[in-house]
C-alpha distance (Angstrom), angle and dihedral (degrees) to the residues before:
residue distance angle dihedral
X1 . . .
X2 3.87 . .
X3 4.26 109.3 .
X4 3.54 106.0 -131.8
X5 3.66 110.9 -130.7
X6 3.80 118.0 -132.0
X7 3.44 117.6 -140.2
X8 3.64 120.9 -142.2
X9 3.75 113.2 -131.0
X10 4.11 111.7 -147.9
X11 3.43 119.9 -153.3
X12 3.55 119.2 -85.5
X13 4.23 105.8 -102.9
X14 4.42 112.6 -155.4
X15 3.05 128.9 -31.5
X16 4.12 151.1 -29.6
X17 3.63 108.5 -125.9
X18 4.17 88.2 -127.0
X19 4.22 76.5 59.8
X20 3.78 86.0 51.8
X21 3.71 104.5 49.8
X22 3.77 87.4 49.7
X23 3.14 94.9 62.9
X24 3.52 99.3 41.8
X25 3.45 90.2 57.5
X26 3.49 97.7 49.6
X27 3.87 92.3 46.7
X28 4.17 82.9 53.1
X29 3.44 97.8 48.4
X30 4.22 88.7 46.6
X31 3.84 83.0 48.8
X32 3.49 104.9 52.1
X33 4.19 85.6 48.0
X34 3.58 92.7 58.2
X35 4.16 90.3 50.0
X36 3.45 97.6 47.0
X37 3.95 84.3 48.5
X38 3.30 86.8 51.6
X39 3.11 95.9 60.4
X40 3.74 110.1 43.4
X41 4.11 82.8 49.8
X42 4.05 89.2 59.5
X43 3.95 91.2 41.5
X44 3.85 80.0 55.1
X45 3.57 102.6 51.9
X46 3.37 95.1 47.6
X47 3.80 96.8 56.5
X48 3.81 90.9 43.8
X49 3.92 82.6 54.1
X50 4.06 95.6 53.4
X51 4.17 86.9 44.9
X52 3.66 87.0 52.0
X53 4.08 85.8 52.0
X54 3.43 90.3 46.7
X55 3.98 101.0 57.4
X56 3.55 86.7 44.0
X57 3.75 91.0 58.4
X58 3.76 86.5 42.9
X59 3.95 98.7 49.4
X60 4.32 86.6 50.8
X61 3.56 85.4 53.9
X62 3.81 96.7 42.0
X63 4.26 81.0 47.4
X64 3.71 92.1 56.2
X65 3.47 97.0 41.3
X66 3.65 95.1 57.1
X67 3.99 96.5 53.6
X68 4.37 80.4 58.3
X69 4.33 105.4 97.7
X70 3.23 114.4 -133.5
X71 3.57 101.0 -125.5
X72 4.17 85.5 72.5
X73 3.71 89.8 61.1
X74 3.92 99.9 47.6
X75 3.89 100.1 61.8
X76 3.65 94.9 46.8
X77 3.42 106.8 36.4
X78 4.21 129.3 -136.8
X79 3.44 116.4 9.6
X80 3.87 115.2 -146.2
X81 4.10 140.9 170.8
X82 3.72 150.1 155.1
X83 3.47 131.3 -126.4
X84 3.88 147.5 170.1
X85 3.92 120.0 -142.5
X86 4.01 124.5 168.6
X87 3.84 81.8 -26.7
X88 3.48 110.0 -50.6
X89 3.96 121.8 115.8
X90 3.94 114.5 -147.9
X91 3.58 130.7 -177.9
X92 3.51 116.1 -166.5
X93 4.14 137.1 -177.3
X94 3.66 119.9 -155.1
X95 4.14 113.5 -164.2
X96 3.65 140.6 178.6
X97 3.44 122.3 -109.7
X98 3.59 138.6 161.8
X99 4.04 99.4 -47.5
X100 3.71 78.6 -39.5
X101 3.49 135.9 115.8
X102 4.08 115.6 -151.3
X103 3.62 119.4 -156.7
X104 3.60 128.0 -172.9
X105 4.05 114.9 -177.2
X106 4.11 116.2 -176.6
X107 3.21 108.8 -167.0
X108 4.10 128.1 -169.3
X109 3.59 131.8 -177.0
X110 4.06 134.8 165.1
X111 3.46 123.0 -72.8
X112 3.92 96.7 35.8
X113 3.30 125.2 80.1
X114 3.88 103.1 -159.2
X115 3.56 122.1 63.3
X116 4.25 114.0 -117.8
X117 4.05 101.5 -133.7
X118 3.55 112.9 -152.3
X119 4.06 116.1 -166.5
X120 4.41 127.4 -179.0
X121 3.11 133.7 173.7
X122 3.77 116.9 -135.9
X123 3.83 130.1 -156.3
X124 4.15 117.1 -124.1
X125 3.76 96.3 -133.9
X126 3.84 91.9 175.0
């Protein structure tokens, strides 16, 4: 009769280096999400910040163009102009209309391609 020896089985201590590369990979792969997140967020921010700018530059404009009377615009006809303020380039076009004043203000900046186009409608109150 041959005793049969039992072995005693210690519990596993760390990790397999399969177990490792798994979660390397994983922990990569979270990694690079969370950069290229990162990323888009800051790209975001950034434009939100210039469109803030621009209405700004659009509301001064609006502001001036509402102290104008409208009995200047009438006689000679649409009023137009360029300028450049804390980098943004507007065009606007002031009109007469019926005891209205129409303004249209395009304005452009860097890093978008298509101009935002504001437009309002101001009361005459002369």
């Amino acid at each position: 009769m041959t005793s049969r020896r039992l072995r005693v089985t210690r519990p596993r201590r760390g990790m397999t280096i399969v177990e490792l590369m798994v979660a390397i990979l994983v922990l990569s792969v979270g990694l690079l999400g969370m950069a290229g997140f990162s990323f888009t967020m800051t790209r975001q921010f950034q434009s939100s910040g210039l469109q803030g700018t621009a209405a700004l530059v659009v509301q001064s404009r609006l502001d001036s163009v509402a102290s104008i009377k409208c009995d200047n615009l009438a006689p000679s006809g649409p009023q137009s102009g360029t300028a450049v303020t804390l980098g943004v380039t507007e065009k606007w076009v002031i009109s007469d209309g019926n005891d209205i004043k129409i303004i249209v203000d395009t304005v452009t900046f860097a890093g978008r391609t298509n101009p935002l186009v504001y437009q309002s409608i101001i009361p005459c109150r002369d």
